[in-house]
N, C-alpha and C positions, 0 to 999 in steps of 0.2 A: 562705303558700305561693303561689307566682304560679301565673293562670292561662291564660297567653300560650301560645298554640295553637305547638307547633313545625312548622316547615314541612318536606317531605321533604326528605331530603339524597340519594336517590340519585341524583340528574344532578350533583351540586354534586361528590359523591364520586368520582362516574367522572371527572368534569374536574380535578377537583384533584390524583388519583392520573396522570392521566397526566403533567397540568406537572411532577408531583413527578418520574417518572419520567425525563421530557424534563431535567429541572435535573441530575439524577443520571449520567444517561449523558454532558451537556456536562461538569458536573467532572470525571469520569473521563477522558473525553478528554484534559482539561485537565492532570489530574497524568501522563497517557501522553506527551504529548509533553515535559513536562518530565523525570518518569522516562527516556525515550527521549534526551534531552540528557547525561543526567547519566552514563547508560547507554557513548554512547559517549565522553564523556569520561573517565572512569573503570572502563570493563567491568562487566558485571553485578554481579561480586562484589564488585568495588571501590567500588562507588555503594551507599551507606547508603540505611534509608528515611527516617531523620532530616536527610538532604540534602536531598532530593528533595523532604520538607515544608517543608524552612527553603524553599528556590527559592520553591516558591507561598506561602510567609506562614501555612502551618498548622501546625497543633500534628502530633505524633506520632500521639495521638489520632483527631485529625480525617480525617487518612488513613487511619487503620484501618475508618474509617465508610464508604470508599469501596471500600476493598481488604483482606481479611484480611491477608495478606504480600509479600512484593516476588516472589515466581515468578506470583500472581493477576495479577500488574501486567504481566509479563513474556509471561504469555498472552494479557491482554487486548491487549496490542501487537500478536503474530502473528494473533490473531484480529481484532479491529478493522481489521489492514491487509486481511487475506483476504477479509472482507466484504465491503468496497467496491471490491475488483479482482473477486470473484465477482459482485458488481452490476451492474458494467459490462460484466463480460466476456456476461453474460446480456441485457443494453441491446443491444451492439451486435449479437448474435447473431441478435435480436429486428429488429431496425432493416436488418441484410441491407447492401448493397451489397459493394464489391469487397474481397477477401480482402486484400490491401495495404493497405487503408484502415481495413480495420479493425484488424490486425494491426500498425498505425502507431498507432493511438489507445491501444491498450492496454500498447505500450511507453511511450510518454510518459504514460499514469496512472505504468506501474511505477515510471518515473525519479520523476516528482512523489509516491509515495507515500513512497518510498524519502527524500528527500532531505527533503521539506515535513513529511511526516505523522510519522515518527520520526527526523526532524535528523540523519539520517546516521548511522544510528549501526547497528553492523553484530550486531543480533540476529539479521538476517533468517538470517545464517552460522552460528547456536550455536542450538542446539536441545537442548542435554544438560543444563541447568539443569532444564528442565520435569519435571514426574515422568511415569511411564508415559500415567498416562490423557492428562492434558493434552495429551500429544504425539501421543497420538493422534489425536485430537481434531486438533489443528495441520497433522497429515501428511496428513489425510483432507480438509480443502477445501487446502491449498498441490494436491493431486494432483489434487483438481477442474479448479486456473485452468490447470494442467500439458495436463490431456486437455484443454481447452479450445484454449490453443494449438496446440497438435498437431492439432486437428481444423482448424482455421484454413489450416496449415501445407499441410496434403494436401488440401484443398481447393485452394488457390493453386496446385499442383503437379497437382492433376487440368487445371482449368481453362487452366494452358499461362503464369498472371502467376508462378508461382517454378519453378524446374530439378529436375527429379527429384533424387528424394533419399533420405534419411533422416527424416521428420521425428519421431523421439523425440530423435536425436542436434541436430537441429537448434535443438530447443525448449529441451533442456541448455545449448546454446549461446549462446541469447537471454536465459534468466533468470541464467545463470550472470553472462555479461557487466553484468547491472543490478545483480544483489546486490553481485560485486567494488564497485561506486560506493563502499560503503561505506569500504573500503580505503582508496581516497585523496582523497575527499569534505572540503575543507576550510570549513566554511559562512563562514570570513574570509576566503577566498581570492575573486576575482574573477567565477566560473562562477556563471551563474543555472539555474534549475530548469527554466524552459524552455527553454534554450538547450540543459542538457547532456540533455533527452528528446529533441531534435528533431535532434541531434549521433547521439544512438546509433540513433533510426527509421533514419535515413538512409542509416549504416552497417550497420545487420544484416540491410535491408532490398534494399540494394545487393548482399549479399551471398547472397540468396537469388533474383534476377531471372538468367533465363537468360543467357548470356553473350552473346546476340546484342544483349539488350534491355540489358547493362552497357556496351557499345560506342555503343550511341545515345545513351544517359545522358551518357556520357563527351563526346560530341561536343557536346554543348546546353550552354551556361551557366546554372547555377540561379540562379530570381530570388531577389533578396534577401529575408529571412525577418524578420518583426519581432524587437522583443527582448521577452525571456522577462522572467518576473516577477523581481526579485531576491529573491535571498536575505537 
């Protein structure tokens, strides 16, 4: 019988549970944005889970270790994007400056979640796969980054930088116009991801400045804007 002193494992164990965790949440990702591919190549229904594994090189199996079935994959998508828009939307909220600038940041995360994080592919539109709970669940932070906006919106509209208004209707207007992307998002076509976020700030944002301040805008030549990441 050996009698070699074992050493504690409980730091060894808390660090190796979290890298395991850390590796766990990067593949899931990793099968989200191909699920997310495949997704809108073929619609929910239409995209197999046996696709979706051939894409990454995994067995059938091996997905199951990550996801029990393709609706688990389908929420981690709307949830995984929600996160990181409710991040941000909490970053800049935190961070302060002008209701335009921030309200510009947060439309070009949405274009870049939209187009980078799930490849265009229009789940953000269909929400009727999920079952009750899960949509719950979905509908309760999507109406978080909602009020978030909206609070944004009447803030700009107190302070005299956007025109009285509506802003529930206004905020409709602004997500509606990013989710459409998905519609006619071709990722072989030509448009980069920062070009088409910095395309729609410009526009929704124009469309919210009072009319005296769309007249000044009009008279100035914008300067030239770098080019966006490609697709």
């Amino acid at each position: 019988m050996s009698t070699s002193v074992r050493r504690p494992l409980t730091t060894g164990l808390a660090a190796g549970k979290g890298d395991r965790l850390g590796k766990v949440r990067r593949k899931r990702v990793e099968i989200l944005k191909s699920a997310a591919a495949a997704f809108r190549r073929r619609g929910y229904h239409g995209a197999s889970v046996e696709e979706i594994a051939r894409t990454l090189r995994m067995t059938k199996g091996n997905l199951y270790y990550y996801f029990k079935d393709k609706e688990e994959i389908l929420f981690f998508c709307h949830d995984y994007s929600l996160d990181i828009l409710l991040d941000l939307l909490a970053r800049v909220q935190k961070e302060g400056g002008p209701p335009e600038e921030r309200l510009r940041t947060l439309i070009e995360a949405f274009v870049h979640m939209i187009i980078d994080e799930l490849q265009g592919t229009a789940l953000t539109m269909d929400l009727r796969a999920l079952s009750p709970r899960l949509l719950a669940r979905v509908i309760a932070k999507r109406d978080r980054f909602d009020r978030g906006i909206r609070r944004i919106i009447a803030e700009g509209m107190a302070t005299g930088a956007f025109a009285p208004g509506d802003s529930k209707l206004r905020t409709f207007a602004i997500l509606g116009a990013v989710n459409w992307i998905t519609r006619w998002f071709d990722p072989r076509g030509p448009a980069r991801s920062g070009q088409i976020g910095r395309t729609f700030a410009d526009f929704l944002l124009a469309g919210l400045r009072p009319l005296s301040a769309r007249a000044a805008g009009r008279a100035r030549p914008l300067p030239p804007r770098p080019r966006g990441k490609a697709l």
